[in-house]
C-alpha positions in Angstrom: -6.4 13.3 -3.5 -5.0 16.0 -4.8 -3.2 15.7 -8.1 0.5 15.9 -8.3 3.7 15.5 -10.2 6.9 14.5 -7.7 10.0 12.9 -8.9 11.0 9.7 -8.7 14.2 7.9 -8.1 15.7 8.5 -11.1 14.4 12.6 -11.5 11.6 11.9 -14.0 8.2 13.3 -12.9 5.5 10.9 -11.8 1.9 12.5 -11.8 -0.9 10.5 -10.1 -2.8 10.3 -13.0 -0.5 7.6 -14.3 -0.8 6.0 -11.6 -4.3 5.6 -11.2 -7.1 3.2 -13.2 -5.2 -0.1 -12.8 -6.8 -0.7 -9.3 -6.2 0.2 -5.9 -3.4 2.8 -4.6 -1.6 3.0 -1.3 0.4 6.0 -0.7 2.8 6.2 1.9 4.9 9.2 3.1 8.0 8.2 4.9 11.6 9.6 5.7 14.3 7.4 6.4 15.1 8.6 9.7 11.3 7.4 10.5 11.8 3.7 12.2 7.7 2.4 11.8 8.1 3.7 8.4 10.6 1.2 7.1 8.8 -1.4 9.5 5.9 -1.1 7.6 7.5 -1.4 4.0 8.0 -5.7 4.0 4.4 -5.2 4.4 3.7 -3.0 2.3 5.9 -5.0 -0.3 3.7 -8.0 0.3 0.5 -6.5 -0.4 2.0 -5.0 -3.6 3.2 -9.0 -4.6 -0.2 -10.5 -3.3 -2.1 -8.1 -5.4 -1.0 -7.4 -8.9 -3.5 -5.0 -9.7 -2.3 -2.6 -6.4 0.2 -0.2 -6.9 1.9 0.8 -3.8 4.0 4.5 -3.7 6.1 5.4 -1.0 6.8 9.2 -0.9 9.8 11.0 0.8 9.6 14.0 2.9 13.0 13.8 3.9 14.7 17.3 3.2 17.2 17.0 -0.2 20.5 16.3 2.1 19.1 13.4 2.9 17.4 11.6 0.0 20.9 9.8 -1.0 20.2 7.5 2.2 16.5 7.4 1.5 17.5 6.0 -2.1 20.3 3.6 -0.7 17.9 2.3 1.8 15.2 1.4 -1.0 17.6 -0.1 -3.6 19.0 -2.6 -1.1 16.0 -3.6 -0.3 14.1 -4.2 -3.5 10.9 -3.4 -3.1 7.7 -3.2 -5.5 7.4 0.5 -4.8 7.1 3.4 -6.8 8.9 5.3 -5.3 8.7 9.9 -5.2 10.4 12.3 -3.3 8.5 15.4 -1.8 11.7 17.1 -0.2 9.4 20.5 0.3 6.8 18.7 2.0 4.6 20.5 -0.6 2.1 17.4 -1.2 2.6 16.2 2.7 1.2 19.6 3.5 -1.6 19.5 1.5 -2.6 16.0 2.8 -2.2 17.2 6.5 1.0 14.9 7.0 2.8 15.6 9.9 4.4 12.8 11.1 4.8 9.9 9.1 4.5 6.9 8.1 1.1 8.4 6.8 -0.7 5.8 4.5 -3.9 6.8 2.1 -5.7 4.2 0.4 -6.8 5.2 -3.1 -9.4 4.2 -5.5 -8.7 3.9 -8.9 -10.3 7.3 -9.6 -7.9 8.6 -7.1 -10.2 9.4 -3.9 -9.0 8.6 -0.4 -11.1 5.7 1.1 -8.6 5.1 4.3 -6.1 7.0 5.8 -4.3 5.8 8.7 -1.0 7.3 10.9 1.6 5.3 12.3 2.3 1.5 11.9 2.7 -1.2 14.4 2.1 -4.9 12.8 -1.0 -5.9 12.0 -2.0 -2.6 10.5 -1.0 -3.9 7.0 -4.2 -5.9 7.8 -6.4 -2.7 7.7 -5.4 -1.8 4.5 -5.7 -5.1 3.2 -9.6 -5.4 3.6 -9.7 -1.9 2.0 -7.6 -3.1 -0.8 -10.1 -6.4 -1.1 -13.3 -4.2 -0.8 -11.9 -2.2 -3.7 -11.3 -5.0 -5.9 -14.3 -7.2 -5.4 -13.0 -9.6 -3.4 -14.8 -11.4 -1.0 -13.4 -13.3 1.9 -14.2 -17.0 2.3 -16.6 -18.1 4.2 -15.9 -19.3 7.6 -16.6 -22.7 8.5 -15.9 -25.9 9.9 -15.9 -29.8 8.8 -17.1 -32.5 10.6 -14.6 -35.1 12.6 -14.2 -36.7 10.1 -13.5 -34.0 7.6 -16.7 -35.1 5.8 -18.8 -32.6 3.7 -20.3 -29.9 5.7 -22.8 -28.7 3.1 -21.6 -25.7 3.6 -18.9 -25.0 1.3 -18.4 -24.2 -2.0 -14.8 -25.7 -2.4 -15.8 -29.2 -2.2 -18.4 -28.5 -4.5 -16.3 -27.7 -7.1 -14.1 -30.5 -6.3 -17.1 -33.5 -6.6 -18.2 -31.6 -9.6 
């Protein structure tokens, strides 16, 4: 991803740099008047609470006038965002954004390992097993008990239990 430096909602500059080498990075570009776009942020937020080593950034394309609502909207909400504003679409255009929500998954280095357009539920799913790979984490293995809930043999949680 290309580097940048983009304001946040209090005018200081973010660059990407800082915002990189903790873990995993979502990037988002939004505008308020975009209705998937704030239907993806609860889970967006949840991803950013489940895993403390993502950091999630929603960035605004929407054009100066409207920022005020953009910023409204996001402090009555509360979210775990970092939030930018890219009201000249400068960054948007370099990343091909046309119509957003428009989501990149980051490495910590900062290279794009999934990008995805639009949001519907479930797609917060997508970027959660992108978000896992990233950080090691494997997922469980699937299996079942026996009637009687006794030991399968198969599974490492009673293990450590008996142990």
């Amino acid at each position: 991803m290309p580097d940048f430096k983009l304001p946040d909602m209090s005018g200081t500059d973010v660059e990407l740099a800082s915002l990189l080498g903790k873990g995993p990075v979502i990037i988002d570009f939004w505008a308020d008047y975009c209705k998937p776009c704030k239907e993806a942020m609860p889970a967006l937020n949840m991803l950013a609470e489940k895993y403390e080593e993502l950091t999630v950034v929603m960035i605004s394309i929407d054009a100066p006038k409207a920022q005020s609502r953009a910023k409204s909207y996001l402090r009555s909400k509360q979210f775990k965002f970092v939030t930018l504003f890219d009201p000249d679409k400068k960054l948007a255009k370099q990343m091909n954004v046309v119509n957003p929500p428009h989501s990149f998954v980051l490495n910590s280095e900062g290279e794009i390992v999934y990008s995805h357009v639009g949001f519907e539920a479930g797609t917060e799913k997508e970027y959660e097993t992108h978000i896992r790979d990233l950080l090691g984490l494997k997922d469980e293995p699937k299996h079942q008990h026996g009637e009687n809930n006794e030991h399968c043999g198969n599974c490492e949680h009673h293990e450590e239990k008996e142990k």
